[in-house]
C-alpha positions as CSV (number, residue, x, y, z in Angstrom):
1,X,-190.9,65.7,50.4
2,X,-191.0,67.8,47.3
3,X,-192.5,65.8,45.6
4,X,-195.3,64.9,47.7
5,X,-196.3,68.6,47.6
6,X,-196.4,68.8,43.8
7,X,-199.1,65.7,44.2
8,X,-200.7,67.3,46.9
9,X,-203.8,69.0,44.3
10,X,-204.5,65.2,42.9
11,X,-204.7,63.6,46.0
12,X,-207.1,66.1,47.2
13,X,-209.2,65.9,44.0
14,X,-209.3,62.1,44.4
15,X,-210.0,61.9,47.9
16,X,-213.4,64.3,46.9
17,X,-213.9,62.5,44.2
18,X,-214.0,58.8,45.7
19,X,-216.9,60.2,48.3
20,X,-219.2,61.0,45.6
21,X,-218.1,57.9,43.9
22,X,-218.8,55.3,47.1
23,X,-222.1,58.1,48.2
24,X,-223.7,57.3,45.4
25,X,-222.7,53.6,45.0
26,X,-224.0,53.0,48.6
27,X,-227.3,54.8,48.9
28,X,-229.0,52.3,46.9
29,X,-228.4,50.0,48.8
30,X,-229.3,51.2,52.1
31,X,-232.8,52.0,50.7
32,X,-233.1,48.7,49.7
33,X,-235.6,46.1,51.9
34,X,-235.4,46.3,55.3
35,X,-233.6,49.7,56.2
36,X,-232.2,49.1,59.4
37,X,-230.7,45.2,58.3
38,X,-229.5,47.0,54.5
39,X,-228.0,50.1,56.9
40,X,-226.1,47.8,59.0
41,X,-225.0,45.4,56.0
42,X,-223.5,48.5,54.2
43,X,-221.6,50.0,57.1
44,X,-219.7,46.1,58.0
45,X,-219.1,45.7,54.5
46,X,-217.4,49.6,54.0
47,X,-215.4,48.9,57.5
48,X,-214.3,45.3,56.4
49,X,-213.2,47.1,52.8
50,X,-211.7,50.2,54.8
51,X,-209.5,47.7,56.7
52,X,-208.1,46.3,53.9
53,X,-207.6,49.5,52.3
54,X,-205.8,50.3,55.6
55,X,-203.7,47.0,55.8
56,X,-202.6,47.2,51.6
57,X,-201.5,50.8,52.6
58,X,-199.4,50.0,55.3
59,X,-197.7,47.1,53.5
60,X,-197.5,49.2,50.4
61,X,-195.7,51.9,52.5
62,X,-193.0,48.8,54.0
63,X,-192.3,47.8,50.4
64,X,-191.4,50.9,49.0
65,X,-189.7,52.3,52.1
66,X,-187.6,48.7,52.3
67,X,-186.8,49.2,48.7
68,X,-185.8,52.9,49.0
69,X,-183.4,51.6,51.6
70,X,-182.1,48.9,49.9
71,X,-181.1,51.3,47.0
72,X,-179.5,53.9,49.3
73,X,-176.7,51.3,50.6
């Protein structure tokens, strides 16, 4: 728990920084062609890649907790 709270400043910075990062990544291509049909590609494409994100966390957070516990017995 300690630690998490000495990482607490670089999560935060990274989290800010990853908006800009995918803000300015995505608004050219929402203005690109059709707006609504380049709007609606963008925002399937960022929920398919969030889920992932969100599934590669979870089974990141299995592994290390399983390993944790192996190495406590």
């Amino acid at each position: 728990m300690a630690s998490a709270r000495e990482q607490a400043g670089t999560a935060s910075a990274l989290l800010g920084a990853s908006g800009f990062l995918f803000g300015s990544l995505v608004s050219p291509l929402v203005g690109m062609g059709n707006i609504l049909i380049s709007t609606g590609i963008t925002f399937v494409i960022s929920a398919i890649a969030s889920t992932v994100c969100g599934v590669l966390a979870v089974r990141w957070k299995e592994s290390v907790s399983d390993s944790a516990a192996s190495s406590a017995c």
